[in-house]
N, C-alpha and C positions, 0 to 999 in steps of 0.2 A: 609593604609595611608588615615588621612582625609585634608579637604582642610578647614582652619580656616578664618575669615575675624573679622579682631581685628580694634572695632573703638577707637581709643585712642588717637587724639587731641586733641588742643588746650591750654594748657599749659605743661609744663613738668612735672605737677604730674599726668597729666593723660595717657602720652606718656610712660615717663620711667618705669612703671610696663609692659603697653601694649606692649615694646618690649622684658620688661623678660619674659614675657607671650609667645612672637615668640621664643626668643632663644631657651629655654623648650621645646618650642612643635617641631619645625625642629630637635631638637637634636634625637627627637624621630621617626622623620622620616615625619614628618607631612607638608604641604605648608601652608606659610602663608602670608596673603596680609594686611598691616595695612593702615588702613587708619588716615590721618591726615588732620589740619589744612594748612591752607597757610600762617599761622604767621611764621616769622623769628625763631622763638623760636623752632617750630618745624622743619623748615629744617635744622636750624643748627645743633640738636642733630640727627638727622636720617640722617647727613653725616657720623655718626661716627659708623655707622654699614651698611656698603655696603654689606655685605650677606643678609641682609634682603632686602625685598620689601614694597614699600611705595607707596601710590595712596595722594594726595593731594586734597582736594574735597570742594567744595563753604561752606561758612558757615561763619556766624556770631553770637555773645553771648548774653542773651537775656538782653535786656536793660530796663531801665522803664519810661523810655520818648516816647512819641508815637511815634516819630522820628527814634529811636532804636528799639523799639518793631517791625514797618513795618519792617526795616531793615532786623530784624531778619525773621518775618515771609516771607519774599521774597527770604531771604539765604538757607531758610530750603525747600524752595518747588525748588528751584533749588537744593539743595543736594538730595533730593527724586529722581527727575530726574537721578544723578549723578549717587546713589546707585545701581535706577535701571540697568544702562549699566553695571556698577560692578558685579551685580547677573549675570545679562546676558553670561558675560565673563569668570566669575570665577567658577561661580556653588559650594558655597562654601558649606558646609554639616554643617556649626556652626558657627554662629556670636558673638561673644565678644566684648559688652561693658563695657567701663570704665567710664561713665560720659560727662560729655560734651556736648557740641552744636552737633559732629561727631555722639552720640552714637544714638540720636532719630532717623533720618532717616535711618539706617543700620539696626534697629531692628524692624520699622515698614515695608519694604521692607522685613524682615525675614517672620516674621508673616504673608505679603499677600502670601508668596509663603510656606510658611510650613516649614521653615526651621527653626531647635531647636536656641532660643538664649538666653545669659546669661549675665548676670550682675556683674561687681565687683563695690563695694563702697568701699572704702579705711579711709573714714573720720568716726568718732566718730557718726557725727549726718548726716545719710544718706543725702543726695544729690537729687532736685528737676528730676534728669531726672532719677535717682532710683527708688525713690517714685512712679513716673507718669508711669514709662516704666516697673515696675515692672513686672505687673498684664499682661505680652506682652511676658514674661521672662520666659525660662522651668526651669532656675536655677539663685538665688542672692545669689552674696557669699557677705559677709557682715563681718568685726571684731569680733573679738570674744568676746563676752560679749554684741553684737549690735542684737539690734530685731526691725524688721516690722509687729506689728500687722494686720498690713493689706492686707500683704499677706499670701499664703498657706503657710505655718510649710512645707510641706513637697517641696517646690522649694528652701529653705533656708540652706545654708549651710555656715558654720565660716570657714574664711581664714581672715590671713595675707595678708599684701599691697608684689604682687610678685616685688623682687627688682634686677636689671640687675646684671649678673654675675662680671663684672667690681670694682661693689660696696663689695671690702674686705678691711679689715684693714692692713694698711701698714706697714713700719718700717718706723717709726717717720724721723730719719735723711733725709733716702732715699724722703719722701718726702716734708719735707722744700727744700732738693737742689732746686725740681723742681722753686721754686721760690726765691732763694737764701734766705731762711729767715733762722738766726742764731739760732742751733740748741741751744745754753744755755740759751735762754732770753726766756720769755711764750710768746706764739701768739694766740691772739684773732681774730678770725673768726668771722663776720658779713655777716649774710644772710637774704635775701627777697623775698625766692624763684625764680621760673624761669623768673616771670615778676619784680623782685626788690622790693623794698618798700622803700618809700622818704623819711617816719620817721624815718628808721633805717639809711639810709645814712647819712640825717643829724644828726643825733646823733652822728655817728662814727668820720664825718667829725669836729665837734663840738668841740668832744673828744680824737684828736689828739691828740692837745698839751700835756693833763693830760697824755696819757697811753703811748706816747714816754715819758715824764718825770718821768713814773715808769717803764722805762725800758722794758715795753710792745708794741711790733712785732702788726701790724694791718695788714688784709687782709678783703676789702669788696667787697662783690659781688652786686653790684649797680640794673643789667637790664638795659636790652639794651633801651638806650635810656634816660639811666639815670645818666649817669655817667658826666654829664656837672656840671665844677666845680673842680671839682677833680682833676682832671689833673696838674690844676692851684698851688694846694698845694703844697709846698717847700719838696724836698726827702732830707729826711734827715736820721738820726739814732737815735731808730731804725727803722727799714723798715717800709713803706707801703707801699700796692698795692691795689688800685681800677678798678675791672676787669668790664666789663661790663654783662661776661658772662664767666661761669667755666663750661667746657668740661671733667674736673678730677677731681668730684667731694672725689672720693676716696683719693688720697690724700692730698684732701685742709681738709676735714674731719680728717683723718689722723694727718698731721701737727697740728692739732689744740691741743692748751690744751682747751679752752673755746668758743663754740659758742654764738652767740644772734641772736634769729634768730625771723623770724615768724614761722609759726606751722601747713603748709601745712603736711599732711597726707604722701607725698612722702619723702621732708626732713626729716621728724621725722624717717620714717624706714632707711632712708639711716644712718642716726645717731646711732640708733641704731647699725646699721651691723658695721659701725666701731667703736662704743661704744665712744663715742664724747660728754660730758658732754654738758646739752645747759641753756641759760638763756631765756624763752621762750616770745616773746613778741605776743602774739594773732593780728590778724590782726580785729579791731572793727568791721569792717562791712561786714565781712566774712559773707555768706550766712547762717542764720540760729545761727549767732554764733558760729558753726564748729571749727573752730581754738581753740577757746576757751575750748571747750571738748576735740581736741586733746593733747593740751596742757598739762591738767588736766591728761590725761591716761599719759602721758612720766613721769611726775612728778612723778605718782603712781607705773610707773616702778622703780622708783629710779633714773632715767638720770641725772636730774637739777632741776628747779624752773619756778615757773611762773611768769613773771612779765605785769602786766596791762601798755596798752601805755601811760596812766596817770601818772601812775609811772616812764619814764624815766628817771625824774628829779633826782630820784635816784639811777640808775641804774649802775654807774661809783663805786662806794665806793663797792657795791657787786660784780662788777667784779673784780677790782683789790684785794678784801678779797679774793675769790675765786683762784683768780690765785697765789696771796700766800699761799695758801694750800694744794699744791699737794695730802695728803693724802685724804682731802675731795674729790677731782677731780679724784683720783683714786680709791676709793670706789666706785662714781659713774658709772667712765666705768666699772668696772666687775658687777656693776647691770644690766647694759648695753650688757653686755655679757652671762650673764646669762635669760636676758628676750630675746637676740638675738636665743639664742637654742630652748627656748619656742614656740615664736610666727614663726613657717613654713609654707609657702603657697604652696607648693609643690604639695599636696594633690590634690589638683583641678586638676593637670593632668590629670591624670586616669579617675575624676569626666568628664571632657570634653569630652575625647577620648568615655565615652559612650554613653556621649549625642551627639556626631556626629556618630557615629554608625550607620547605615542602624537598621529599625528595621527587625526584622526576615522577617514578613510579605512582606517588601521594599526588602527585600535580597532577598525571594522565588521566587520574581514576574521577579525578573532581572536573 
């Protein structure tokens, strides 16, 4: 048995692999301690798995105002601090990052003390604490078909984004009951990932009127904190619901005939797994453009399309085409399904389990 320490705060795409990541590895017998943010976002989903363990730890994102930037650099020398007590206590044998504010100080506290640590990137176009924390890393699992030149070939191994046991496809009825949505009408699904997105809300908000007058079901998932407004709007038929935050992600996926979504790294696999056609709206100022690359790989799995946020204006006429065309919509999910058996991250198990391993020499001596 090894003892893992998985940094995986700060939004929900960096979290919900980091705890399929724990499910996996305790299945196998292993301890495991994840660390998180203190945003809302993450203690609400790390209520939903009390077999696991969670440490919450100082931190903030880096910002580019010098205001933000101090911010940051003062959150990160207290998380240093934090990490330390963590080593101290847990004596982990393997550290697992996933990006984020959480993953820098977990894996330079590895490295002063000798302990093996690893990297996942999930996006298209690696990720600033990737890049940087690389070169710190005994192992970067990276997408498949993604390369770092500037790291060693031989610490580089391809995985899938790991995605919570939770996330399978459902029987469509079974999950409109959960939100009474009528199972004969289509329902469009609006997402903006774990922190929401404003241009997609008001778009959907916008685009009531039009998609109850075609008979079209709405459900948006806002973020917290964002869902002001909404409330305000008349319930009428057919349904909508403006949630601030979805804990069932399976079957709002599920229910759906149609998403719109943005094109975090994490959504995109969880789409996948239930084979969820999407209409994809890249978030512009996504770091590096990211979004935009992942965008482009779903497309090229077959899921849906891409649409630029430029393009909302016309965004309305392709989704209601679309959701009159079940057959186009169901082509899509079995490509969905078949790029689902493809892409497994699984693999990395084993890959961990030897990189926490005592080396023989560390074995002989104990």
């Amino acid at each position: 048995m090894s003892r893992f320490l998985i940094a995986a705060g700060g939004t929900g795409g960096h979290l919900a692999p980091g705890i399929a990541l724990a499910e996996a590895l305790r299945e196998r017998g292993h301890e495991c301690l994840i660390l998180i943010s203190r945003k809302q976002v993450d203690a609400r989903l790390g209520a939903r798995y009390p077999a696991l363990r969670f440490a919450a730890m100082p931190g903030a994102g880096l910002g580019a105002s010098p205001v933000a930037f101090a911010r940051f650099v003062g959150s990160q020398v207290r998380a240093l601090a934090f990490c330390r007590g963590i080593f101290r206590r847990e004596s982990p044998d393997a550290v697992v990052g996933f990006g984020g504010f959480t993953s820098a100080p977990a894996l330079l506290v590895a490295r002063l003390r000798g302990v093996p640590g690893a990297l996942h990137e999930s996006n298209r176009v690696p990720g600033r604490a990737v890049r940087l924390l690389g070169r710190l890393a005994r192992r970067v699992y990276l997408p498949p078909g993604v390369d770092l030149p500037a790291l060693d070939p031989a610490v580089v191994r391809a995985a899938a984004m790991p995605v919570r046991r939770e996330i399978q496809r459902l029987p469509r009825a079974a999950a409109r009951a959960r939100w009474g949505f009528d199972d004969a009408r289509p329902l469009l699904v609006v997402l903006g990932g774990s922190q929401g997105a404003s241009a997609l809300n008001a778009w959907a908000s916008g685009q009531r009127a039009a998609l109850a007058a075609a008979g079209v079901q709405l459900a948006v998932v806002t973020g917290p904190g964002k869902e002001a407004g909404a409330e305000s709007l008349p319930s009428g038929d057919p349904k909508a619901v403006f949630l601030p935050f979805c804990d069932q992600m399976a079957a709002l996926l599920s229910a759906a005939d149609l998403v719109v979504s943005r094109a975090g790294a994490g959504t995109l696999a969880e789409m996948v797994r239930c084979q969820t056609p999407a209409l994809l709206v890249p978030f512009p100022q996504a770091a590096d453009n990211h979004q935009a690359a992942n965008a482009e790989h779903f497309a090229r799995l077959g899921g849906g399309e891409v649409v630029p946020q430029t393009g909302l204006g016309a965004l309305l006429p392709r989704v209601l085409q679309l959701l009159a065309a079940p057959a186009t919509l169901a082509e899509y999910a079995l490509r969905l399904a078949a790029a689902d058996s493809a892409l497994r991250w699984e693999g990395i198990i084993p890959d961990l389990e030897a990189l926490a391993a005592p080396s023989p020499a560390a074995a002989a001596a104990t």
